[in-house]
C-alpha positions in Angstrom: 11.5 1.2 22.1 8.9 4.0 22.4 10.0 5.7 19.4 9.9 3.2 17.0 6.1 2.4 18.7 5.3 6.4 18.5 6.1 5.4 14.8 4.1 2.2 14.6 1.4 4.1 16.4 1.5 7.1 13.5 1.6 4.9 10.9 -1.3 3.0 12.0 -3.5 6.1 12.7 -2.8 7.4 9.2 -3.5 4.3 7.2 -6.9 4.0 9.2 -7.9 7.6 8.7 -6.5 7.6 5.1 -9.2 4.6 4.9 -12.3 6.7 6.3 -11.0 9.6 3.6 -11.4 7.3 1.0 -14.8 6.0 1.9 -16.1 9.5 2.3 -14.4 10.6 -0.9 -16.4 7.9 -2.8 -19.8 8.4 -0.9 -19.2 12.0 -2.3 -19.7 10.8 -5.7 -23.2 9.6 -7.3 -22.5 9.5 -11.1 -19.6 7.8 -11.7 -19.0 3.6 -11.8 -16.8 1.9 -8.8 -16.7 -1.1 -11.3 -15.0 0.8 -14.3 -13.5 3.7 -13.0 -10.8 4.0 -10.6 -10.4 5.5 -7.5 -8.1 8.4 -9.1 -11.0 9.1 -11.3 -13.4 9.2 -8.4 -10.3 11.7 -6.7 -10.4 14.5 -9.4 -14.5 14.5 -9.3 -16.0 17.6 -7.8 -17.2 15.9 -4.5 -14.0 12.9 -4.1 -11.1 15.8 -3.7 -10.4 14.8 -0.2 -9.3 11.1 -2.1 -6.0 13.1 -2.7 -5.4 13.9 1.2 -5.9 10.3 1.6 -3.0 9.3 -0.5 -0.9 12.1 1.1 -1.6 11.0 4.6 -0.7 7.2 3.0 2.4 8.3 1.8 3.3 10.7 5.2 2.3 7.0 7.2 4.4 5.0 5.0 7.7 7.3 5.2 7.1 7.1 8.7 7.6 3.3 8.9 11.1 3.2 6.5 13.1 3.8 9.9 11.1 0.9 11.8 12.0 -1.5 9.5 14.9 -2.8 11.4 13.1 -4.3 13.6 12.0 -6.8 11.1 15.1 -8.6 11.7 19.0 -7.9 11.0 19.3 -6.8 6.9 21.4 -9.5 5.1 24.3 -9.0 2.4 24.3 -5.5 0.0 20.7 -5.5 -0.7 19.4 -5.1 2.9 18.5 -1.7 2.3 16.4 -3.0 -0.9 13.2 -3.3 1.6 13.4 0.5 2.7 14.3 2.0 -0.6 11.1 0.0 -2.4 8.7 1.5 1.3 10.4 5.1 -0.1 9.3 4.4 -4.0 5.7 3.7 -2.7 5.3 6.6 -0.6 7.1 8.6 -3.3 4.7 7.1 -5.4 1.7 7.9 -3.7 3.1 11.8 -2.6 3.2 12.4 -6.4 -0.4 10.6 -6.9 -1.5 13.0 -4.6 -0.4 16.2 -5.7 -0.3 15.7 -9.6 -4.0 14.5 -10.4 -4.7 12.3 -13.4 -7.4 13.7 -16.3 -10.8 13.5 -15.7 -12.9 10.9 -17.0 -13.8 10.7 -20.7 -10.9 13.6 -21.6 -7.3 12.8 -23.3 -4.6 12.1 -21.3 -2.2 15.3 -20.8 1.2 15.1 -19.2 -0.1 15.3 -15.5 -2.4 12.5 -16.2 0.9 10.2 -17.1 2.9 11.2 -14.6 0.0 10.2 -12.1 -0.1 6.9 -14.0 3.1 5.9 -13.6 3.7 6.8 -10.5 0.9 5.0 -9.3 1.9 2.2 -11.3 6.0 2.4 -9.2 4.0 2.6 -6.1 1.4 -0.5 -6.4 4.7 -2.5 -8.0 7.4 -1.6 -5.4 5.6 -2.5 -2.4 4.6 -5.7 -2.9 8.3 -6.4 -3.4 9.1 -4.8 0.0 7.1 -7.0 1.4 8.2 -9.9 0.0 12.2 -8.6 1.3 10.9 -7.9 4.5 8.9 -10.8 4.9 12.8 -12.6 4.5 14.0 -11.0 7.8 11.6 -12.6 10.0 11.9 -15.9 11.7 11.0 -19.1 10.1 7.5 -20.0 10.6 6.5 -16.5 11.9 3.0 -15.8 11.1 3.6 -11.6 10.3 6.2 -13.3 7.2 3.8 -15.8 5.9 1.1 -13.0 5.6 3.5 -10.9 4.1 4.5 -13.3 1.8 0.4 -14.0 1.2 -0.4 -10.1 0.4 2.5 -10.0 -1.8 1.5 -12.8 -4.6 -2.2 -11.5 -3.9 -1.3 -7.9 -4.8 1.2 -8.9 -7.7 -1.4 -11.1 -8.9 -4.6 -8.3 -9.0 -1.3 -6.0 -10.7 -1.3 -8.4 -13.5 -5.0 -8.6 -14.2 -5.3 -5.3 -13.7 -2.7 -4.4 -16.6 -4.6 -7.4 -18.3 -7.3 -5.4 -18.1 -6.0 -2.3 -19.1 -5.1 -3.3 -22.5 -6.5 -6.7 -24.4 -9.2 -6.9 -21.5 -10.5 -3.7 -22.6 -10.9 -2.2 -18.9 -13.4 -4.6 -18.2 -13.9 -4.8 -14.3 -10.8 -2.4 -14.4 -12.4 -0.1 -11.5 -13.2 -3.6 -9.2 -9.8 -4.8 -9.9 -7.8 -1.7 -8.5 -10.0 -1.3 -5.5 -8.9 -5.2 -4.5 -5.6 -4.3 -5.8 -5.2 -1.4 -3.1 -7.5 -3.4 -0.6 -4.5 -5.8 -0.6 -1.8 -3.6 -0.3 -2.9 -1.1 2.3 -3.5 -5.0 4.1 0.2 -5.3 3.5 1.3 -1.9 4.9 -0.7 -2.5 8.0 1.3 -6.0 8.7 4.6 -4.2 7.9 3.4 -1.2 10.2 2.0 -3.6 13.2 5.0 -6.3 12.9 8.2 -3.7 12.1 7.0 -1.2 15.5 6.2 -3.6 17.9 8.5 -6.3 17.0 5.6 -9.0 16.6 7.0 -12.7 14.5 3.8 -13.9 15.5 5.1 -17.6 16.3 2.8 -20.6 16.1 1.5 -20.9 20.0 3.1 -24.0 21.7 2.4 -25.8 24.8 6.1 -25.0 25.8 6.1 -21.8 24.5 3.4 -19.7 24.1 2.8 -17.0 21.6 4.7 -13.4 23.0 5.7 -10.6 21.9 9.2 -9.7 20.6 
């Protein structure tokens, strides 16, 4: 269907140019730590601004994937629409991110700084659980599911060290950690983006059947 590819297509540009935003956001930046500090912090410095129009375009490409999602496979029982509400909570996650920036380094938290860490925090946790759902809808033994299922532990994973390191780890490596951490799950969005629009189960190749699309 060429719609549901324009999406695919949209959503694939924006997660790629949402990348090269970031990269230029940090290259912006000369005197502050990659390992220690996150990318948020690096966002609210005077030269990493256009970070935040990276996590807008992020969210803008992920809203543009929750109607693609069908093609993942038919939805099964109540809880089919889990997958798209939990694609809504990330790019929610990441709109508010965007727009409400979090304090800048070495100053006390105010409200906007909280509301930017939690939001952040619903956005890096509901994904990884979309995935995980949508990963459910695809055929046995399709090669799109066992990524998805791959980035989700991955990403859950670098969420529990990270929130290790956040408290009794004392923010060691807490920087490094939430650069994999979103490494992982902008991976994730791009097999949900690539496998949802063109309808790819990526099935083991076979002399009788080879690999195909659809």
């Amino acid at each position: 269907m060429p719609g549901i590819r324009n999406h695919g297509a949209l959503a694939l540009g924006g997660i790629v140019v949402a990348a090269v935003l970031t990269v230029i956001g940090h290259a912006g930046v000369t005197d502050l730590d990659p390992v220690s500090l996150t990318v948020s912090d690096y966002a609210v410095s005077d030269s990493g601004g256009i970070i935040h129009v990276a996590m807008l375009l992020l969210a803008a490409a992920s809203a543009v994937l929750i109607p693609t999602l069908g093609r993942l496979g038919p939805p099964r029982g109540r809880r089919s629409a889990a997958a798209e509400w939990l694609l809504a909570a990330w790019a929610g996650g990441l709109l508010v991110s965007g727009l409400v920036p979090t304090n800048p380094p070495g100053t006390e938290m105010g409200t906007a700084a909280y509301v930017h860490r939690y939001a952040s925090v619903i956005a890096f946790l509901a994904l990884p659980v979309a995935g995980w759902l949508l990963a459910a809808r695809l055929p046995a033994g399709a090669r799109a599911g066992r990524w998805l299922r791959v980035l989700t532990v991955t990403s859950l994973l670098l969420a529990t060290i990270m929130a290790w390191s956040a408290y009794p780890g004392d923010r060691a490596y807490y920087g490094l950690i939430e650069r994999f951490l979103i490494l992982a799950e902008v991976a994730l969005l791009t097999v949900i983006a690539y496998s949802s629009s063109w309808s790819i189960s990526w099935r083991p190749a076979s002399v009788t059947e080879p690999e195909r699309l659809g």
